[in-house]
C-alpha positions in Angstrom: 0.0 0.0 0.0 1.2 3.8 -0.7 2.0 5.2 2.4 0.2 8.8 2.2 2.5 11.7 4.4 0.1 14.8 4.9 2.0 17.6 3.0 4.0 20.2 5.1 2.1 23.3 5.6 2.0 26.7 4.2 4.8 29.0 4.8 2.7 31.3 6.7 2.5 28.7 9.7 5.8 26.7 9.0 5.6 25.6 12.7 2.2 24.0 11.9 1.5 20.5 10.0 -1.4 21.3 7.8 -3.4 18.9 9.5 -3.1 21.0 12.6 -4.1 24.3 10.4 -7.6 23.6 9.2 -9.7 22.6 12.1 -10.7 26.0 14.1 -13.5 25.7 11.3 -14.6 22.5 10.9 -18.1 21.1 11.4 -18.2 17.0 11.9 -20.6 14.0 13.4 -19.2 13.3 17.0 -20.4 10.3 18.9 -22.0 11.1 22.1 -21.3 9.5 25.3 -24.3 9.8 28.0 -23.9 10.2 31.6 -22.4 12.1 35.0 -21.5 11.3 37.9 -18.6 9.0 39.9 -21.2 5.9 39.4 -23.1 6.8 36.6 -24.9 3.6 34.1 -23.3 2.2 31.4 -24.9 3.8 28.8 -21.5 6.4 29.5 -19.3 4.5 27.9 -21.6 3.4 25.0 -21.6 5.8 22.1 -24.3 4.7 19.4 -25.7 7.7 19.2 -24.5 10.4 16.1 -25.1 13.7 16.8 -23.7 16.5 14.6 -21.6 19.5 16.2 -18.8 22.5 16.2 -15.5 20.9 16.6 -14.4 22.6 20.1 -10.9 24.0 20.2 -9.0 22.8 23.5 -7.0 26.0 25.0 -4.3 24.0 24.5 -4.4 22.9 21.1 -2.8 24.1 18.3 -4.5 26.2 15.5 -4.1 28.9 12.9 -4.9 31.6 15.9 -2.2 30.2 18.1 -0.1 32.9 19.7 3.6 32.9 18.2 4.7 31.2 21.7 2.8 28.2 21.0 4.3 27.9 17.4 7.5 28.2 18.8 7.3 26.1 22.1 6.3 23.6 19.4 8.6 23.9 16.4 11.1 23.2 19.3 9.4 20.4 20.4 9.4 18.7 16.9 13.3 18.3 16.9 14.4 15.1 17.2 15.7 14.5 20.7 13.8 17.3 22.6 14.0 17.2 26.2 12.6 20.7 27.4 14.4 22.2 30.4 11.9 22.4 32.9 12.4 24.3 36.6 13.8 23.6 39.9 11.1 21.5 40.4 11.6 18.9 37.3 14.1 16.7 39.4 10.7 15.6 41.7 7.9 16.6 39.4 9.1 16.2 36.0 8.0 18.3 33.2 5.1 18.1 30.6 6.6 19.3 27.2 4.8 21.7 24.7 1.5 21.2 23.4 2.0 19.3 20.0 0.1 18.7 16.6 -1.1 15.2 16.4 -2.6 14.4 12.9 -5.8 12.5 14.2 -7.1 11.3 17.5 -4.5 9.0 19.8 -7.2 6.9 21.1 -5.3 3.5 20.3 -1.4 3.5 20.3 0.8 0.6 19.9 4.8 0.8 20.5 5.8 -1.3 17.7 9.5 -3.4 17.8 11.3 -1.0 15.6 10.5 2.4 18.5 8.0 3.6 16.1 4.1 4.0 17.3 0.9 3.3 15.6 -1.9 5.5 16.8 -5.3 5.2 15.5 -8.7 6.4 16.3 -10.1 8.6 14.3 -9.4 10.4 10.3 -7.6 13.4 10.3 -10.4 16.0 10.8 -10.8 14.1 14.0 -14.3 12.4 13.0 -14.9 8.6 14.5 -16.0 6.1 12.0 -15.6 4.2 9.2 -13.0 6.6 7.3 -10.3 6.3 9.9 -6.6 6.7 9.0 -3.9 6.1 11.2 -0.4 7.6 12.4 3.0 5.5 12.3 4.9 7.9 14.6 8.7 8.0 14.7 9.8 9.6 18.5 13.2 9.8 16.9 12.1 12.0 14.0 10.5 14.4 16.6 6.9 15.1 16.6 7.1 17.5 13.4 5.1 16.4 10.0 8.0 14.5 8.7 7.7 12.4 12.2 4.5 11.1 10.6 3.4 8.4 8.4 -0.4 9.5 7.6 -2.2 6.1 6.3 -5.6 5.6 5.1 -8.3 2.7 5.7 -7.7 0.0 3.3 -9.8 -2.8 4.9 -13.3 -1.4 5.2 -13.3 -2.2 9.1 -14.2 0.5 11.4 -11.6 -0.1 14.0 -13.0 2.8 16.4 -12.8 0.8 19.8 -11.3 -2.7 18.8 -8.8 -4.4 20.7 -5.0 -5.1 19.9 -2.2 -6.8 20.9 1.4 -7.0 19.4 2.1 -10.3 18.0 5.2 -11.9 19.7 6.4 -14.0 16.5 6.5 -11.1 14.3 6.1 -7.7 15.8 3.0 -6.9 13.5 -0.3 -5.7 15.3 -3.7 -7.7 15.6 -6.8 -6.0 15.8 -9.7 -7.3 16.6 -13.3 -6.0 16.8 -14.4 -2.6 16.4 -17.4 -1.3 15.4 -20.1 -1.6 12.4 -23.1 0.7 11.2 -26.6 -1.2 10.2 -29.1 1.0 8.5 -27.7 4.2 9.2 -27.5 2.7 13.0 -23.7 2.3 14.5 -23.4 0.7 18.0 -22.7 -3.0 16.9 -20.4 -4.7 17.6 -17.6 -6.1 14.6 -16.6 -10.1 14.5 -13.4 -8.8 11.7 -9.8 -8.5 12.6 -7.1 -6.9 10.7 -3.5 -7.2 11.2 -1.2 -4.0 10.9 2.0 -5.1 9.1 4.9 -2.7 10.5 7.4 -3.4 8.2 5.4 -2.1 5.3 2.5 0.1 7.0 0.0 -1.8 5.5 -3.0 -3.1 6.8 -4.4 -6.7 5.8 -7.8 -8.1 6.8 -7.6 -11.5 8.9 -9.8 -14.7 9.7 -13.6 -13.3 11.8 -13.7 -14.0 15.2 -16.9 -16.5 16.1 -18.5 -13.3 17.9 -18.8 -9.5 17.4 -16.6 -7.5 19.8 -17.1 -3.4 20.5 -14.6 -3.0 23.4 -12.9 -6.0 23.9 -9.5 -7.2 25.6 -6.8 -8.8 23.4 -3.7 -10.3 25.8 -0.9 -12.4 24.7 -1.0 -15.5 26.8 2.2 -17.6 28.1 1.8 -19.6 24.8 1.8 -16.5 22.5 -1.7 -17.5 21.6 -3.7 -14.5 21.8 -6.8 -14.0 24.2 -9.8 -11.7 23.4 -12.4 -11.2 26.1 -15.5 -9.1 26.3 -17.1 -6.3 23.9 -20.1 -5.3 23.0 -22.3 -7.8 19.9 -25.2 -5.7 19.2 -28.4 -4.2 20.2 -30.9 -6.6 19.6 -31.6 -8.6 23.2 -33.5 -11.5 21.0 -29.7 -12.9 19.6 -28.6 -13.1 23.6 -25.3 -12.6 24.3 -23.9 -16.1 24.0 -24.7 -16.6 20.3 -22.1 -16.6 17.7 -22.7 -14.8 14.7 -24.9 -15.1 12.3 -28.0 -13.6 10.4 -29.2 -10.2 9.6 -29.4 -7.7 13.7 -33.0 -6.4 13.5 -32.9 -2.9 15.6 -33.9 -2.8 19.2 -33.5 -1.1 22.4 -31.5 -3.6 24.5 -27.4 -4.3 23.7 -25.8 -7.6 24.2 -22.8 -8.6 24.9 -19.8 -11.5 24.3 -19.3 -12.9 27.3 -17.8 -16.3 25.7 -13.4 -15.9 25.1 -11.9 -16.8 22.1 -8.2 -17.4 21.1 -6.2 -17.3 18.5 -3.1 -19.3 17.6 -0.9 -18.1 14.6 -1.0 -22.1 12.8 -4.6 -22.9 14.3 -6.7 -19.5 14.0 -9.8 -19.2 15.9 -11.4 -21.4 18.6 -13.7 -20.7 20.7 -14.0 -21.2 24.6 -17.4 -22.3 24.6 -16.7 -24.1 28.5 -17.1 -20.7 30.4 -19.6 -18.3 29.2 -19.7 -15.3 32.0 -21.6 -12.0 32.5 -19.7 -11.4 35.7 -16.3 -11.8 34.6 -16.5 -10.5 31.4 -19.9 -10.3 29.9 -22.9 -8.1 31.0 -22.9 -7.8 34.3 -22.2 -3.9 35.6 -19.8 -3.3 32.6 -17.6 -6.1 32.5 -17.9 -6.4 28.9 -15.6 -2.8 28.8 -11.8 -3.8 28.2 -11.8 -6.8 30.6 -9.3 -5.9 33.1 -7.2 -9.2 32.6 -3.4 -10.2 32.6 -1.5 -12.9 32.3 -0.3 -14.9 36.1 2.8 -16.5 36.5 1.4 -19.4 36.5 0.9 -18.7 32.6 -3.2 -19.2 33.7 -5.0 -15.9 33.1 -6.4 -13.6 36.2 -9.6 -11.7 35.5 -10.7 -8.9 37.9 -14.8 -7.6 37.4 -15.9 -4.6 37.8 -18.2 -6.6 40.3 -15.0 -7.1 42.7 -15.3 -10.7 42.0 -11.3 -12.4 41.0 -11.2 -15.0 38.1 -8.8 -17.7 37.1 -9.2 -18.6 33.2 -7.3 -21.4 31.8 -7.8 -21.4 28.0 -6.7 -24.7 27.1 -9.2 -27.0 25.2 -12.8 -25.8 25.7 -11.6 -23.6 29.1 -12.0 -23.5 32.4 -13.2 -20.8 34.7 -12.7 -20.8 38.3 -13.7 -18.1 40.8 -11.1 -17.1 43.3 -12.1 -16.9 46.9 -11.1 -13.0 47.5 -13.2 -10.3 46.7 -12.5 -6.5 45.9 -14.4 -3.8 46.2 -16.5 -2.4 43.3 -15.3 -0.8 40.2 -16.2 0.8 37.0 -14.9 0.4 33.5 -13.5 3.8 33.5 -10.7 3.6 36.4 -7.1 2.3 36.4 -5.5 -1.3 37.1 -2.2 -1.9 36.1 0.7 -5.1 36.8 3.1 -3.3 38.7 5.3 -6.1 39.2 4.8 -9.9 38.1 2.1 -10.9 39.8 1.1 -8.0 41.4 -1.8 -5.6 40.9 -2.8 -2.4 41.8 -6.4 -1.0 40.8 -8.1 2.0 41.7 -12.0 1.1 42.8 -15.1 3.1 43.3 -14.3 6.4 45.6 -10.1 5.9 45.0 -10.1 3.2 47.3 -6.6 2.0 46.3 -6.5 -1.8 46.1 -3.0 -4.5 45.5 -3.3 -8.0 44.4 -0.8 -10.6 45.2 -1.5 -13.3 42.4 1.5 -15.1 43.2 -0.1 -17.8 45.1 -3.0 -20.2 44.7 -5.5 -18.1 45.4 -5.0 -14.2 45.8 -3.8 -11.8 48.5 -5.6 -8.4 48.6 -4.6 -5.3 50.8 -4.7 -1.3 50.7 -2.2 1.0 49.7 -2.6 5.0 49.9 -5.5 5.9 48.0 -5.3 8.0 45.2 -5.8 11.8 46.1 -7.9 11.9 42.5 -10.9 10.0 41.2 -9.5 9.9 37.7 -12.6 8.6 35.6 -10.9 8.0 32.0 -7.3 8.7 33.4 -4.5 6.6 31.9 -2.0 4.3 34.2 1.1 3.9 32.7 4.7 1.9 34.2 7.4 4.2 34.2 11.2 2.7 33.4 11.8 2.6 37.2 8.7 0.8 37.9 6.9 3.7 39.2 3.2 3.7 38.0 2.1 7.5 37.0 -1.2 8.4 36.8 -2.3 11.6 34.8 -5.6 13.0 33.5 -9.2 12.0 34.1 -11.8 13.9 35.9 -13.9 12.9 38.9 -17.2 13.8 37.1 -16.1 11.7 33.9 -16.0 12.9 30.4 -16.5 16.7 31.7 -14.4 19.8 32.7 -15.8 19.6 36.0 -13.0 18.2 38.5 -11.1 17.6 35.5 -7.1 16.9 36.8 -4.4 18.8 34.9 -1.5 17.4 37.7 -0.4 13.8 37.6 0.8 11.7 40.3 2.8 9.0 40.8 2.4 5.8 43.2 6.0 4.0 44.1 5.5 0.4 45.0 8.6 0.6 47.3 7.1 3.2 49.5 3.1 2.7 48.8 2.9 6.6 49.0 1.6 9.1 45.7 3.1 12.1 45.1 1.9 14.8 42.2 4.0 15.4 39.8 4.0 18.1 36.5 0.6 19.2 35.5 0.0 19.3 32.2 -1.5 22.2 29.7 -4.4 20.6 28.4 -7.3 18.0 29.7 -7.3 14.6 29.2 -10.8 12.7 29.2 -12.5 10.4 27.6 -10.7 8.6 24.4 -7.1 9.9 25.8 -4.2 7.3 26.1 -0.4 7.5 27.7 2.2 5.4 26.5 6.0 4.6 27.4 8.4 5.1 25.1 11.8 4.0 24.7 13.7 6.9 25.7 11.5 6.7 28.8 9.5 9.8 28.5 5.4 9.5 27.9 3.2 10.3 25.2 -0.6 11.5 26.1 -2.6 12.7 23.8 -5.9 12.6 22.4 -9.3 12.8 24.9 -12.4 14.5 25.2 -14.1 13.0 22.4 -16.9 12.5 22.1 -17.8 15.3 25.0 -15.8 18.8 25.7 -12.5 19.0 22.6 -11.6 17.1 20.0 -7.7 16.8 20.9 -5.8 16.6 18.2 -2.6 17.0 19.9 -0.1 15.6 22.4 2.2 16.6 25.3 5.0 14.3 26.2 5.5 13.9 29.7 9.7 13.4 30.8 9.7 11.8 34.5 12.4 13.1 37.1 14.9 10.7 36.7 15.7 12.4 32.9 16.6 15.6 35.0 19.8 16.4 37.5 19.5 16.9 40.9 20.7 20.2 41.1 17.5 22.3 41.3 18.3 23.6 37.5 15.8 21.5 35.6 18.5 20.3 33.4 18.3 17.6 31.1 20.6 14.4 32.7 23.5 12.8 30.8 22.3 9.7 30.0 24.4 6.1 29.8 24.4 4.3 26.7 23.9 0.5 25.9 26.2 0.0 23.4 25.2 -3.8 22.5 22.3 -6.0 23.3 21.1 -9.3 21.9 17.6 -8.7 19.8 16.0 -12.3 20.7 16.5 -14.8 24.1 14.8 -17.1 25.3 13.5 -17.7 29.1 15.9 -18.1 32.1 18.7 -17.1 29.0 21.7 -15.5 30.4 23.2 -12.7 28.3 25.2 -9.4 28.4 24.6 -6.2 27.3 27.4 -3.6 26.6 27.7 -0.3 28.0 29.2 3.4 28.2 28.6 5.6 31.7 30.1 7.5 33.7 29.4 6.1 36.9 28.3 2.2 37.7 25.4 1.0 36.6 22.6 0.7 39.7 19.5 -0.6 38.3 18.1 -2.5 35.2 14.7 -3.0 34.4 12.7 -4.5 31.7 9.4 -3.0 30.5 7.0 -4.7 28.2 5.8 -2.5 24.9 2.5 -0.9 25.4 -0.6 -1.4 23.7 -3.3 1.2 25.0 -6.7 2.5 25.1 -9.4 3.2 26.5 -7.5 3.9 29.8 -6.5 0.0 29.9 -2.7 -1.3 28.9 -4.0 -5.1 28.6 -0.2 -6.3 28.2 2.3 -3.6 30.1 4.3 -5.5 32.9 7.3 -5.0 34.3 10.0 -6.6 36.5 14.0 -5.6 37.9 17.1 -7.8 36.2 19.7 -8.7 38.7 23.0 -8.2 37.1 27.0 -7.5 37.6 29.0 -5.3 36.0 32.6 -5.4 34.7 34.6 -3.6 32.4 31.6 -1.9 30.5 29.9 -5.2 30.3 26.6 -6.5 32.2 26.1 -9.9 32.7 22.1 -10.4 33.2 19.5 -13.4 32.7 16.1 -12.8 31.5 13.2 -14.2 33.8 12.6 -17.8 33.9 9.0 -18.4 32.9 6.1 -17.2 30.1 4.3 -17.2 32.7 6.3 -13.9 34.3 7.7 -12.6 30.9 5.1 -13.6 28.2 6.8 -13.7 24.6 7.0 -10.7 22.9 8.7 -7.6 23.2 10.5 -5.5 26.2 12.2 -2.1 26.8 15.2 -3.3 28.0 16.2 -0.1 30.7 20.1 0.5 32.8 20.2 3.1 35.0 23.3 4.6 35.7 24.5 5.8 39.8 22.4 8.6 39.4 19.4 6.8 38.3 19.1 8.4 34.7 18.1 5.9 32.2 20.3 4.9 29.1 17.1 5.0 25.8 15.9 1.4 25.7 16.7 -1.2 23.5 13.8 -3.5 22.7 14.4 -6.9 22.9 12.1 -10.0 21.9 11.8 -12.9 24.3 10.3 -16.0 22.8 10.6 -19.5 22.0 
């Protein structure tokens, strides 16, 4: 397929991408998503409605009436390599970089093998739907038009909402689900999946799923099979949620949902676990349908967390088996923040910021408290930091509103249990926002408030306090360097890694690529190397199960005495 880059803009506003310059006019069909409050129905996260509206211009984002400053403050950001200087305060708080162009809404990304980033979610005037394009982003290019690969839909799917997960035996992206319009009506779910082929930006349609999936979970399992839970099938509650597809979806009033798994092996395809069937775990019951909050257990068994507070073990061989767990949590919606801290161990936010941990370790689960959150971040992202920190930012207590919205992020440390804020950014991010690690450790977020209060077509990267000195200048750190790395191992592998720094190296990490949306990161994980260190050489072995390190691809962190981190090399671990 011809890759299609969006031209570079008029000379009058060189700092701008053109896609960034003609929106402060535009009219388009926004999907509306219903509700209010901290426990408000599910009918807020369901958006089969089309309403038309005035695209609404964030303060933040970029447009033809931008002040000079913001053309500036971006043009610098587009270089490749940007790390702003931020204030005395960056070397505890961090610093939020300028607000950036994006050329269509973040609402999926993907960190692909190669360091480059797929982001999809809407076209480029920002509209949800059928004629979606998507963004291949290369972070070492900057975030300037040439950074950009602008790509159009080639498959006919409409992959607002799917699910994705990056395949571990060839770094290309599976998609599955999304959604579908029947007479004029959207809100129905999709049974196609597409496959996004990095190597030559191209996207290729695959083998259907047995059910249609709006919203579902897609998690790469200790086999490299993948798993999809959940989504949304229709509106017509004559089908019933546990039958496959088939036949023509009369209209109706009542949704249903898929609360029967599937997997999908690269040689096999699709099979169906038609054994364990469940509303609560993640079928109909009080949104558990809404990205399954799921991840993989040491054990290489699946753990499954409702919204209910009810703990699930799924084992997906043969026809599956389903087995509640004795704990219980406390109750939760679709739109707060879990996240594998460590391997085995869970932290969610629940109703009110009750702050929640999950030992899975063991045979059957260990819940306590840590700190609660100080924010209710409805539609806030979670996302592991290279240290292992987990940094919250965005979201608003009211939900997709600018009431309570949260411009400040925080930041919870496992070692501690303790949250402490850290840089605010410049503009609001709601509903249909996403975060995502990148190699050289900083975060993007972008996207959010759609449908609702904006249409964000823009970014700010967020650079953590361990890329600044401790000297109260808000200087950019000198960073170590890995010099060498292997590209594949295996489990329980020893290997070295080759380095340049000028002091010893004190920590190394390894962070799994992310694959995010819908403030959900179904296959992030992360876990500490032990290692020695001679003569510019570290000797390391990479963990000894799937179970703890499922295949696929990590961001392979050093830190040197000061705690900087070297940029990441990506490694695959796999059979």
């Amino acid at each position: 397929m011809k890759v299609v880059r969006i031209p570079a803009p008029a000379a009058s506003h060189a700092a701008l991408p053109t896609w960034a310059l003609r929106l402060s006019c535009l009219a388009f069909a926004a999907l509306v998503a219903c509700g209010g409050g901290q426990d408000s129905p599910v009918s807020m996260i369901e958006e089969d409605q089309v309403v038309s509206t005035a695209a609404q211009l964030n303060d933040g984002r970029l447009h033809p009436l931008a002040s000079p400053q913001e053309r500036a403050a971006a043009a610098r950001a587009a270089a490749p390599g940007f790390i702003p200087t931020g204030d005395p305060n960056a070397q505890t708080l961090g610093v939020f970089g300028p607000v950036v162009p994006w050329p269509l809404m973040p609402i999926h990304q993907v960190l692909m093998p190669d360091g480059r980033v797929l982001t999809y979610g809407s076209d480029i005037t920002g509209i949800q739907g059928g004629g979606l394009h998507y963004a291949v982003w290369d972070p070492t290019l900057g975030t300037g038009a040439d950074a950009f690969d602008v790509l159009p839909t080639v498959t006919g799917t409409d992959l607002f909402c799917a699910g994705q997960a990056l395949l571990p035996d060839t770094g290309d992206v599976l998609i599955v689900g999304g959604t579908k319009t029947i007479n004029g009506q959207r809100g129905y779910g999709t049974e196609e999946t597409n496959r996004f082929e990095g190597a030559a930006n191209t996207l290729v349609s695959g083998a259907p799923m047995a059910y249609r999936r709006w919203y579902p979970t897609l998690l790469t399992l200790a086999s490299g099979d993948q798993l999809t839970l959940g989504g949304r099938i229709d509106k017509d509650s004559t089908i019933g949620g546990l039958t496959p597809l088939g036949g023509a979806i009369p209209e109706a009033a009542t949704s249903t949902y898929a609360s029967t798994p599937e997997v999908w092996s690269p040689t096999a395809g699709w099979r169906t676990l038609s054994a364990i069937p469940s509303d609560d775990a993640y079928g109909a019951t009080t949104q558990s349908w809404y990205y399954p909050r799921a991840w993989v257990m040491p054990s290489g068994k699946v753990f499954v967390m409702s919204t209910t507070g009810n703990l699930y073990q799924v084992d997906s061989t043969g026809a599956g088996v389903l087995t509640k767990l004795k704990p219980k949590v406390a109750l939760s919606n679709a739109r707060l923040q879990s996240v594998m801290y460590q391997p085995g161990k869970i932290i969610s936010v629940r109703t009110k910021a009750s702050t929640t941990l999950i030992d899975i370790n063991g045979k059957q689960p260990v819940v306590t408290q840590t700190t609660p959150t100080s924010r209710y971040r409805q539609f806030g992202n979670a996302t592991l930091l290279a240290d292992g920190q987990v940094w919250l930012n965005g979201g608003s207590a009211d939900g997709n509103v600018t009431t309570n919205d949260y411009f400040v992020s925080e930041t919870w440390n496992p070692a501690t249990g303790a949250w402490t804020d850290g840089a605010s950014a410049t503009v609001a991010r709601l509903y249909h926002s996403s975060a995502l690690l990148l190699p050289d450790g900083s975060v993007m977020t972008g996207g959010g408030g759609d449908p609702g209060p904006f249409t964000n077509l823009n970014a700010e990267i967020y650079y953590p306090p361990y890329l600044y000195l401790k000297d109260g200048t808000g200087t950019p750190a000198p960073r170590p360097t890995i010099t060498s790395a292997p590209d594949v191992l295996g489990w329980a592998q020893p290997f070295t890694v080759g380095f340049s720094s000028a002091t010893p190296i004190s920590r190394v990490t390894l962070v799994r690529t992310g694959t995010v949306t819908h403030d959900f990161n179904s296959n992030q994980r992360f876990q500490e190397l032990a290692f020695t260190q001679s003569n510019g050489q570290l000797s390391l072995k990479t963990p000894a199960t799937s179970g703890n390190a499922p295949p696929g691809y990590y961001m392979l962190f050093i830190f040197d005495g000061n705690g900087v981190p070297a940029i990441a090399r990506v490694v695959k671990i796999a059979t």
